[in-house]
C-alpha positions as CSV (number, residue, x, y, z in Angstrom):
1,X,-51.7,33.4,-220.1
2,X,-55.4,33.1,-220.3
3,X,-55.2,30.3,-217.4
4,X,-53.4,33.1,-215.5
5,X,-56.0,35.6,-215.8
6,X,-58.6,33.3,-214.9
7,X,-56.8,32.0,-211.9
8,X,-56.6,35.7,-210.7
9,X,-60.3,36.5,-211.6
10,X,-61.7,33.7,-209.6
11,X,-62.6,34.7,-206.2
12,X,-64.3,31.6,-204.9
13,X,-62.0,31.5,-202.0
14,X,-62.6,34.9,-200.9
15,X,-66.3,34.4,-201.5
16,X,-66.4,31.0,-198.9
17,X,-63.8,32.9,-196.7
18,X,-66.7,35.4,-196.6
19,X,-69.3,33.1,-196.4
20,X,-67.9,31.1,-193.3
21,X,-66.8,33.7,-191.6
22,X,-63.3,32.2,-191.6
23,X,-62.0,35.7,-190.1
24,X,-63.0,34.5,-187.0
25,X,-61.0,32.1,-184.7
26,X,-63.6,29.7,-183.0
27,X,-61.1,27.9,-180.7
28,X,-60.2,31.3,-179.7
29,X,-64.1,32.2,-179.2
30,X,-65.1,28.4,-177.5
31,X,-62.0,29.5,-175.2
32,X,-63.3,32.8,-174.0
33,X,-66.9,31.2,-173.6
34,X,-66.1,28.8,-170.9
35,X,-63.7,30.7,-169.3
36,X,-67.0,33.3,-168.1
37,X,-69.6,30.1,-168.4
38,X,-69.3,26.9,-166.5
39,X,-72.9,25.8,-168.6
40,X,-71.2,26.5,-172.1
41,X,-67.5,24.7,-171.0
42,X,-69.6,21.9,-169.8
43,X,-72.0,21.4,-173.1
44,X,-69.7,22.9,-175.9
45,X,-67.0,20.2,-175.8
46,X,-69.5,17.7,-177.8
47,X,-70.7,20.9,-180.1
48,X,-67.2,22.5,-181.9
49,X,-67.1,23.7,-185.1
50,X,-70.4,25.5,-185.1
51,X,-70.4,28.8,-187.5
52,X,-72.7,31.5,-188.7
53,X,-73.0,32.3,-192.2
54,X,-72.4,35.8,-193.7
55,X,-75.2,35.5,-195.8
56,X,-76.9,38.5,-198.0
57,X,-79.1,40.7,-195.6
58,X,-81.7,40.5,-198.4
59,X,-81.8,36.8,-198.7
60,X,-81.5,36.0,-195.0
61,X,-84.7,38.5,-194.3
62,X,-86.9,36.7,-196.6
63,X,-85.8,33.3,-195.5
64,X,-86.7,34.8,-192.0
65,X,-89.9,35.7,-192.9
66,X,-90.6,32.1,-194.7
67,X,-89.4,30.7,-191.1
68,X,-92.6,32.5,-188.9
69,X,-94.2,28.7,-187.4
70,X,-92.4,26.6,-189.6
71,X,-89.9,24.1,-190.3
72,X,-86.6,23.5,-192.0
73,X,-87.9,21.4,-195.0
74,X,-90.6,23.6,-195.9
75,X,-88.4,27.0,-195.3
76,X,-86.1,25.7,-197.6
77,X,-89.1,24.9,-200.1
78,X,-90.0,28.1,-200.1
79,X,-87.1,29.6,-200.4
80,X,-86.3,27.7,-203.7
81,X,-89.5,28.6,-205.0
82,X,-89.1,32.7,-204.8
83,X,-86.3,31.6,-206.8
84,X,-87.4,29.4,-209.7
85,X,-90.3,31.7,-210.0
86,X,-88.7,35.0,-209.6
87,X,-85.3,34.9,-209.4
88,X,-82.8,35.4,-212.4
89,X,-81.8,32.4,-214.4
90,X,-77.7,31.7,-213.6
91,X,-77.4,28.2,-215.5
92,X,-78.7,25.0,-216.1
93,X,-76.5,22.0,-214.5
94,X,-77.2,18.4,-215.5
95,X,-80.9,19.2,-216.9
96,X,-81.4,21.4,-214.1
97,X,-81.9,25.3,-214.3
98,X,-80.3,27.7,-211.3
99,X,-81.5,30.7,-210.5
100,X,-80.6,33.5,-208.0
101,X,-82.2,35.0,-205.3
102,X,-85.4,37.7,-206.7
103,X,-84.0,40.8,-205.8
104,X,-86.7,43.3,-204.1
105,X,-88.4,44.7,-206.8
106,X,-88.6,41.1,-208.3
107,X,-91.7,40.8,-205.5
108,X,-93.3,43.7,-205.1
109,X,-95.6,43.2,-208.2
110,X,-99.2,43.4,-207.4
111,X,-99.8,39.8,-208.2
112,X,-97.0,38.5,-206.0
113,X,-99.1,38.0,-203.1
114,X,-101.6,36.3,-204.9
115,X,-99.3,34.0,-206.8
116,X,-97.2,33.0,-203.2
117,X,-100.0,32.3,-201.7
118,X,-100.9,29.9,-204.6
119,X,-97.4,28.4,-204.2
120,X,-98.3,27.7,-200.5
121,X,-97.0,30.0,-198.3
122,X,-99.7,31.2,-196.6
123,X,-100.2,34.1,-194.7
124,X,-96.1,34.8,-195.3
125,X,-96.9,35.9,-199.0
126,X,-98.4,39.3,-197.5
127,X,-95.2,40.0,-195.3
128,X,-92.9,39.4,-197.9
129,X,-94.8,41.0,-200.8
130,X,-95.6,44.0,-198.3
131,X,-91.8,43.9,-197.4
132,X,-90.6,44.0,-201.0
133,X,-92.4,47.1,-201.4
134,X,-91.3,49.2,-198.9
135,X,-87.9,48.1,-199.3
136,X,-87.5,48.6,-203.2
137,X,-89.6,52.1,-203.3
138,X,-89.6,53.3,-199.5
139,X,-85.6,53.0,-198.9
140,X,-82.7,53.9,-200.2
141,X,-80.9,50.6,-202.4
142,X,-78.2,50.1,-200.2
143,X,-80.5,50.6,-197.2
144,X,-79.7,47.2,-195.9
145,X,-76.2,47.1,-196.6
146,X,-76.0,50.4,-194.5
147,X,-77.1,48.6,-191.7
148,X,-74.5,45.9,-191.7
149,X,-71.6,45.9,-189.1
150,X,-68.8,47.9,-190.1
151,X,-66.4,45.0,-189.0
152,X,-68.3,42.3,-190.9
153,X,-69.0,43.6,-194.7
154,X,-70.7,42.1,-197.2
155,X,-68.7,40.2,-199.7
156,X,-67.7,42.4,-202.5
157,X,-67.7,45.6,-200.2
158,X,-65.1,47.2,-197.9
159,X,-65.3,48.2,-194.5
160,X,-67.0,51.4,-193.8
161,X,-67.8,53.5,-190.4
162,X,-69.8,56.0,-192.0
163,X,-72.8,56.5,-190.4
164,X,-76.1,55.7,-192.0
165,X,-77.7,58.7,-193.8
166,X,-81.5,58.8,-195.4
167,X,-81.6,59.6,-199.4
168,X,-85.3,59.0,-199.6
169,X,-87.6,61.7,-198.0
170,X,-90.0,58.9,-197.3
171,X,-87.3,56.6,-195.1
172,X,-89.1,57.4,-192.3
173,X,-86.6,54.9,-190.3
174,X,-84.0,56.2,-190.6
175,X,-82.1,59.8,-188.8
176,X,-80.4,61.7,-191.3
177,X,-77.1,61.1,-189.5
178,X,-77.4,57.2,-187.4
179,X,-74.6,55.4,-186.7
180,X,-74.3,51.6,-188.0
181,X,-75.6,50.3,-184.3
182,X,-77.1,46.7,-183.7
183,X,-79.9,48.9,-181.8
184,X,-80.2,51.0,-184.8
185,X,-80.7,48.3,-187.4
186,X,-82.7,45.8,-185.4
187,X,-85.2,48.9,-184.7
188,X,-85.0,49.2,-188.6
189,X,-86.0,45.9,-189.1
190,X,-89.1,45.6,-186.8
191,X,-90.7,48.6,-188.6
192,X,-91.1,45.6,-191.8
193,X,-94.3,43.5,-192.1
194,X,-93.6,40.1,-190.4
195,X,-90.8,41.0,-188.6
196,X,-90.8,40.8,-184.7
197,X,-87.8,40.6,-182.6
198,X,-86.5,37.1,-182.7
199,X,-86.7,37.9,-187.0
200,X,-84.7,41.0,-186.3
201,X,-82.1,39.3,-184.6
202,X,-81.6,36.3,-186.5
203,X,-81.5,39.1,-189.6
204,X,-79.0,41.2,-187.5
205,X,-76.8,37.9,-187.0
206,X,-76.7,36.2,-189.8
207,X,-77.5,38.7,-193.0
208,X,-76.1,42.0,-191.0
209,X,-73.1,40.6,-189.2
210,X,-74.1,41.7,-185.8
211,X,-72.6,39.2,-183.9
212,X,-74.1,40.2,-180.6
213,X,-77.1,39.6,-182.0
214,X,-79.2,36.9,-179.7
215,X,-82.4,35.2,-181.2
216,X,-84.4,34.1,-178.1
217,X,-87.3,31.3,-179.1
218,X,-89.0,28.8,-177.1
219,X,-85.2,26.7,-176.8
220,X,-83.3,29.7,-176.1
221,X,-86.0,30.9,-173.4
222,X,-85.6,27.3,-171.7
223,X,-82.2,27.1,-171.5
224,X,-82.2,30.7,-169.9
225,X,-84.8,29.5,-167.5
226,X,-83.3,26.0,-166.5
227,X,-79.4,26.9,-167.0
228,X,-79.6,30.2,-165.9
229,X,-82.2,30.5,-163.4
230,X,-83.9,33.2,-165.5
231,X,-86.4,34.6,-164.8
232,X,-87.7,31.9,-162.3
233,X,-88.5,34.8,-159.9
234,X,-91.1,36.3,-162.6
235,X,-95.2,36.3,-162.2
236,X,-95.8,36.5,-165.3
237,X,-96.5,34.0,-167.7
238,X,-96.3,36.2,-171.2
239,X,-93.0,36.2,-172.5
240,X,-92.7,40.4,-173.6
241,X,-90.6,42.6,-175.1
242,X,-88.9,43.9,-171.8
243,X,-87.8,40.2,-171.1
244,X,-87.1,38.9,-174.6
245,X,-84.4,42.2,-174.5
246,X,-83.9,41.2,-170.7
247,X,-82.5,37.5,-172.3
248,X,-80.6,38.9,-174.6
249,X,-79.0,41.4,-172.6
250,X,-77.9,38.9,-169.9
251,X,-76.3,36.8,-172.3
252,X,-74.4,39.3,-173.9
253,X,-73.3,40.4,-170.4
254,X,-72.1,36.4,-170.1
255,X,-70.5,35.8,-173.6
256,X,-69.8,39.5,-174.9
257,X,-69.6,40.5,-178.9
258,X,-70.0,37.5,-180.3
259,X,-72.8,36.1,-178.4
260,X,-75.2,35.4,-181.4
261,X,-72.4,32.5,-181.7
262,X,-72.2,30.8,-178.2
263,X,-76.2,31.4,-178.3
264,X,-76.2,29.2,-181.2
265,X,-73.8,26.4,-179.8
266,X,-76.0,25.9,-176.7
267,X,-79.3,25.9,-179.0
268,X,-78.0,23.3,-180.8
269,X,-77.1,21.3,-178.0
270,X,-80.7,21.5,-176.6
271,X,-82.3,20.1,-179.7
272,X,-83.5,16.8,-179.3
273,X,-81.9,16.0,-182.8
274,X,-78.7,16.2,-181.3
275,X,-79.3,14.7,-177.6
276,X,-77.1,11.5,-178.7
277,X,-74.4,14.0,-179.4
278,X,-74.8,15.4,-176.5
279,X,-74.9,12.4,-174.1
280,X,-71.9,11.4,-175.7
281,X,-73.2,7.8,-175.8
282,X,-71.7,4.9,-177.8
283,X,-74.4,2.8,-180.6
284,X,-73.9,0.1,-183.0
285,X,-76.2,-1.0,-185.5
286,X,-76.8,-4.8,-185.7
287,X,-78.5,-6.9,-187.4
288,X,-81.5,-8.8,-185.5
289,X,-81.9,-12.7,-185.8
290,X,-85.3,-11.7,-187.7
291,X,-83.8,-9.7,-190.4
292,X,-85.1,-6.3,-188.2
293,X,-82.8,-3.5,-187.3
294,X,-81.5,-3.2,-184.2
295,X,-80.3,-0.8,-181.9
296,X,-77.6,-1.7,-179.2
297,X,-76.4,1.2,-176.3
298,X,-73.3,-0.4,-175.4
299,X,-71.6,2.1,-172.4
300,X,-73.6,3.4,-169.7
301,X,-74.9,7.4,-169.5
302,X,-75.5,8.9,-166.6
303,X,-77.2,12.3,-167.4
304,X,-78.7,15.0,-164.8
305,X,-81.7,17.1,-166.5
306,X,-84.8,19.0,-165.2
307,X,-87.9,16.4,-165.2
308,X,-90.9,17.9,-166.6
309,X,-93.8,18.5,-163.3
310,X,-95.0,15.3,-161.9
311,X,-98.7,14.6,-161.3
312,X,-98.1,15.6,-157.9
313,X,-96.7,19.3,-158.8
314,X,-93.3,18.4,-157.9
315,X,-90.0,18.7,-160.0
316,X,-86.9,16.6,-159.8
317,X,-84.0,15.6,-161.2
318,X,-84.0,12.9,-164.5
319,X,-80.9,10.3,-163.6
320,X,-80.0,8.5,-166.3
321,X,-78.4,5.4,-166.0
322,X,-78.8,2.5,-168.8
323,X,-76.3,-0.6,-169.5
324,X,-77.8,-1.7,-172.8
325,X,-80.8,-1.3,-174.6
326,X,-81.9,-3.1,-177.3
327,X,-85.2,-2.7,-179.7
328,X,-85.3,-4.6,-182.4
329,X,-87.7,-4.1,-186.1
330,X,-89.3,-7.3,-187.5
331,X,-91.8,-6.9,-189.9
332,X,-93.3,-4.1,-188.6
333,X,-93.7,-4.8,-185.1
334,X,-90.9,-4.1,-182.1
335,X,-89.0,-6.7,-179.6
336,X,-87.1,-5.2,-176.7
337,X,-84.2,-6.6,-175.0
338,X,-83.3,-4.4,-172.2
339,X,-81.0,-4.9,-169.1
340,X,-81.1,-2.1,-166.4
341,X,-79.6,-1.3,-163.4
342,X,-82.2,-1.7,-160.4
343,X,-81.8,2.0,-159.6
344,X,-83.4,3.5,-162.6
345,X,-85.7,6.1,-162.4
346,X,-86.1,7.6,-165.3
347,X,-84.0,7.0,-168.7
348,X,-82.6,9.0,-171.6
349,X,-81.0,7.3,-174.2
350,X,-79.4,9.1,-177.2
351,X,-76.5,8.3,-179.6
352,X,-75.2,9.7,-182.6
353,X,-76.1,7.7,-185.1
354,X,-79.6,6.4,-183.8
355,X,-81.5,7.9,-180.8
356,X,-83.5,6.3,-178.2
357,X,-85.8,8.2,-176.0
358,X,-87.0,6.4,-172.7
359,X,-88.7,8.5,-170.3
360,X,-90.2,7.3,-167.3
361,X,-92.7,8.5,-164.5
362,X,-92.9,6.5,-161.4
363,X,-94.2,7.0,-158.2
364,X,-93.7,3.9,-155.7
365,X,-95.1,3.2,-152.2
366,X,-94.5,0.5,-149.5
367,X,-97.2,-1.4,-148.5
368,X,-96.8,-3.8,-145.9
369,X,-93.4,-5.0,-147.1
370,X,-94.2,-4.8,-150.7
371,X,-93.7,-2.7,-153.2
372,X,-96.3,-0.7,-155.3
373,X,-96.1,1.5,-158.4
374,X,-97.9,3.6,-160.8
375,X,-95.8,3.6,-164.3
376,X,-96.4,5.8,-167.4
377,X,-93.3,5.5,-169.7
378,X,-92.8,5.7,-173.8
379,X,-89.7,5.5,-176.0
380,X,-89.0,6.9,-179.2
381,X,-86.8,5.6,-181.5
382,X,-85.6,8.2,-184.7
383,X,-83.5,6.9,-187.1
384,X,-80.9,8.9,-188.5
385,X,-77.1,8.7,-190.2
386,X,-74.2,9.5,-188.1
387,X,-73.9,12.9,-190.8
388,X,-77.1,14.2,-189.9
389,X,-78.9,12.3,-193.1
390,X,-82.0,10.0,-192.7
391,X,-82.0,6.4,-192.9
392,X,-84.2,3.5,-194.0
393,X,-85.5,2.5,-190.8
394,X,-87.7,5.8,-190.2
395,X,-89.3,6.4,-186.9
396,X,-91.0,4.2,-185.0
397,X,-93.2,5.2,-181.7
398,X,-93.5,2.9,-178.7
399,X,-95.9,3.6,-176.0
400,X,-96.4,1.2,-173.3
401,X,-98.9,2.1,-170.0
402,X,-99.8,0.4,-167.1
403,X,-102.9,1.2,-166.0
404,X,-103.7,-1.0,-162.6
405,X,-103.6,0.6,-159.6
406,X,-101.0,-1.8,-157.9
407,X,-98.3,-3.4,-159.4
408,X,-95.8,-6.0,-157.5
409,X,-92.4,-5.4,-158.8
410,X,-89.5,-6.9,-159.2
411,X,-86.1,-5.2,-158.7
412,X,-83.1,-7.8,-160.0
């Protein structure tokens, strides 16, 4: 009988179905996508299964904040640091003590900001410490939570339309009557210390539930501008308010209420991280005769992408087009076996579980029956695990130029 009770009293799969946001059907979503985008149908095949947590609004605002000129690694760092050092102790598993998240008035001590930035975070301690404060003694508890989108509550609450109403004199945010809006609670959330708009949004997607939410960075900008023709018309060369809401409006025009979700499926897709995944190309990892690792590209890839602005001013198109590419690691030093068409241009090559990077400038000339060139080309090789996890082989940088002014070459 006790078994029974427990069984009932265990909620685990309502928390993940929560969490994951399982209420939402992404083959139905991926569906509606490329039926009103030919970009996302055409990049989104290769990128399925890609979710947003419901995480706590508290939690993902913090993490936010940790995030300002950052990266993943040291975000994550952080975050485990508010809570070793401030949040409350849940257990100790194999040696090592859990704790939860520090809840707001957890870091708005007076020596908070001191002691974060001892633990290294910089000029994010103020934000976060300032944050605490105004929202543990300037708000209402729940002011967060009354913020959220009705149609995407918190775990452990019901849905609720009722509009958001100020119990604090000093909330001077918020109307005394304001309906739960997007608008409304990203408004709320730039009136915080270290919160601009991409922050808000990110906040509003993935701690708030707003799926039409759309966090525009320096990827999303460039896929607006070379996918979308964006803003290509434009003069000006400061990204501002008007056009970061201009990006975000346009794309919610394209992919409607869940936006925040197709947003992220083409940002992922644009990482470089990912560009194997993306290319779709096929890699094996061999053994070389000196004991090195090495790298094999075993189909051809044929890839169309914006080339960077030559040394002339021009831009073109990248064509990829490689039949195999091998580099091989001996003892610290690199061999290269390549075979390429005659055609190449330029070359991208990328694969799930390694990547290869070739890119290659050229501009040729004929001169009296010959053939002349000036060449600047590098490759990077990163080595990673088909799962996303790094390997043994670590990252190794080639960069080869040649720097005379005529070259006779070769085409086979």
């Amino acid at each position: 009988m006790a078994k029974d009770n427990e069984a009932e009293d265990d909620d685990t799969a309502s928390l993940l179905h929560n969490y994951f946001a399982l209420s939402l059907s992404l083959s139905a979503l991926y569906k509606q996508w490329a039926a009103s985008d030919a970009n996302f149908a055409r990049r989104a095949p290769a990128f399925t299964g890609i979710r947003i947590l419901n995480q706590d609004a508290w939690e993902a605002l913090v993490a936010f904040i940790c995030s300002s000129n950052n990266n993943i690694s040291r975000i994550s760092q952080m975050v485990h640091k508010l809570c070793l050092h401030y949040g409350p102790y849940v257990a100790t598993i194999e040696g090592e003590p859990f704790h939860d998240f520090p809840a707001p008035d957890a870091l708005s001590g007076p020596q908070v900001e001191a002691h974060l930035r001892q633990l290294g975070f910089g000029y994010r301690a103020r934000y976060i410490a300032e944050t605490a404060v105004i929202v543990s003694t300037q708000h209402s508890s729940n002011w967060l939570l009354r913020h959220r989108n009705p149609a995407s509550p918190a775990f452990g609450t019901t849905i609720t339309t009722n509009p958001i109403s100020r119990t604090k004199p000093s909330d001077p945010t918020t109307p005394e009557s304001d309906p739960a809006t997007y608008r409304a609670a990203h408004a709320a959330l730039l009136s915080l210390p270290g919160v601009g708009p991409k922050v808000a949004d990110c906040v509003c997607l993935m701690g708030l539930g707003w799926g039409e939410a759309v966090p525009v960075d320096t990827h999303v900008w460039q896929i607006a501008q070379r996918d979308y023709k964006f803003g290509t018309k434009s003069k000006t060369k400061t990204f501002t308010k008007a056009m970061y809401d201009a990006v975000g409006d346009h794309f919610r025009g394209i992919w409607g209420p869940q936006a925040g979700w197709a947003q992220s499926v083409l940002f992922t897709a644009n990482l470089r991280e990912f560009a194997g995944q993306a290319a779709g190309a096929a890699v094996v990892k061999e053994k070389g005769e000196g004991g090195g690792v090495v790298v094999k590209v075993e189909e051809a890839v044929e890839v169309d992408r914006e080339a960077d602005s030559r040394r002339d001013g021009t831009a073109g198109k990248v064509v990829v087009k490689v039949e195999e590419e091998k580099l091989e690691l001996v003892a610290g030093r690199t061999t290269r076996k390549r075979k390429t068409p005659a055609s190449m241009h330029a070359s991208v090559v990328s694969r799930t579980t390694k990547q290869v990077v070739v890119k290659t400038e050229e501009k040729q000339e004929s001169v009296a029956g010959r053939t002349t060139g000036k060449r600047k080309s590098s490759a990077l090789m990163q080595a990673s695990a088909a799962d996303g996890k790094s390997v043994e082989a670590g990252q190794v940088e080639l960069q080869a130029r040649r720097t005379s002014k005529r070259l006779k070459t070769t085409r086979g």
